[in-house]
C-alpha positions as CSV (number, residue, x, y, z in Angstrom):
1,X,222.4,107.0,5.5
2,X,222.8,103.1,5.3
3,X,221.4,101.6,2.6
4,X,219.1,98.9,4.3
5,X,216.9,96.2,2.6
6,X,214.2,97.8,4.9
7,X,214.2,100.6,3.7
8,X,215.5,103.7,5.0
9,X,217.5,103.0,8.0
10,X,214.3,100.7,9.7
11,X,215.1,97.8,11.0
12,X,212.7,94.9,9.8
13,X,210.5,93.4,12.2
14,X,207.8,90.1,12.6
15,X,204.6,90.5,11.3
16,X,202.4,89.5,14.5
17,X,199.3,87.9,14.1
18,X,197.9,84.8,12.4
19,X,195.2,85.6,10.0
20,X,195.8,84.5,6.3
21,X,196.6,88.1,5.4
22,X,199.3,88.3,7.9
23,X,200.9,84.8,6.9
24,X,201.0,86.4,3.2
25,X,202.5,89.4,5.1
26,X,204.9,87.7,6.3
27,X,206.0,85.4,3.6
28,X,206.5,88.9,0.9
29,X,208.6,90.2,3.7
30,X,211.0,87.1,4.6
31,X,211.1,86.0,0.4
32,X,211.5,90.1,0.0
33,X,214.6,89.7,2.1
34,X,215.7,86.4,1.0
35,X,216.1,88.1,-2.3
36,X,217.8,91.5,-1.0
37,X,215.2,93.3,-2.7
38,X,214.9,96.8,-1.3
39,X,211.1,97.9,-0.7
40,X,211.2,101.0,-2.5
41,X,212.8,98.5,-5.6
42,X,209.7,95.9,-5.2
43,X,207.3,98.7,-5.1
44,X,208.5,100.1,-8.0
45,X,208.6,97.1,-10.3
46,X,205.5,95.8,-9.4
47,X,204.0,99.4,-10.3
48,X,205.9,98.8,-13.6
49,X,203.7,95.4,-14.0
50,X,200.1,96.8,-12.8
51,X,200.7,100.3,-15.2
52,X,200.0,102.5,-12.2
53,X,202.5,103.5,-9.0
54,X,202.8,102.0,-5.9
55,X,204.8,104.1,-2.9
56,X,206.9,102.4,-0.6
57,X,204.4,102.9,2.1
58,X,201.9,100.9,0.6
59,X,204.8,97.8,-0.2
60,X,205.3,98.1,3.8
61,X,201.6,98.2,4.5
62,X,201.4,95.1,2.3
63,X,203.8,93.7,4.3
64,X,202.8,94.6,7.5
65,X,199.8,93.6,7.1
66,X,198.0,96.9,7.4
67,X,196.3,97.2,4.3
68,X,195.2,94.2,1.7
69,X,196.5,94.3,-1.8
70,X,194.4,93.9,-4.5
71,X,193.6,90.5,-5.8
72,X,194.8,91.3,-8.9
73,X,197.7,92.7,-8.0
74,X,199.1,89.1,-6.6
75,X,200.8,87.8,-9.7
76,X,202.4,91.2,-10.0
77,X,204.1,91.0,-6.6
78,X,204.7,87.6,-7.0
79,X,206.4,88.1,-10.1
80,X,209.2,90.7,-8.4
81,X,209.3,88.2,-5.7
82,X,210.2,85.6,-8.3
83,X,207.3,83.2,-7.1
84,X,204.4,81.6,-8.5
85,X,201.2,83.5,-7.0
86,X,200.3,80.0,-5.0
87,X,203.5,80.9,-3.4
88,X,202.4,83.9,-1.3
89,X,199.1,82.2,-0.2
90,X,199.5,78.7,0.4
């Protein structure tokens, strides 16, 4: 199987909808990309930072805009995504 920056052969799609948390969606996603980061590889570093795991299918939640992360995991996935927190939100 390919080895696809979206992860298992899925082809990355727009995050649809304008609320804050889908602009934050959005912007992990395209800087996720930007950087050629693999999901499963952001997921797994920024369980490395927070001490505790996080699955893949909670990174593409995140980034789908399904499910909030917690507030205090923002510097953690801002960190993999090599951004100041401010970054993701503003």
């Amino acid at each position: 199987m390919a080895n696809t920056l979206s992860g298992k052969g899925r082809k990355p799609s727009k995050v649809v909808g304008d609320s804050f948390r889908h602009k934050v969606a959005d912007r992990m996603r395209t800087r996720r990309l930007e950087l050629q980061l693999r999901a499963e590889d952001a997921a797994e570093q920024v369980g490395r930072i927070i001490g505790r795991s996080v699955n893949v299918q909670t990174w593409y939640h995140w980034e789908k805009a399904e499910h909030p992360f917690d507030i205090d995991t923002l510097p953690a996935i801002a960190k993999v995504l090599r951004w100041q927190p401010h970054q993701l939100v503003s």
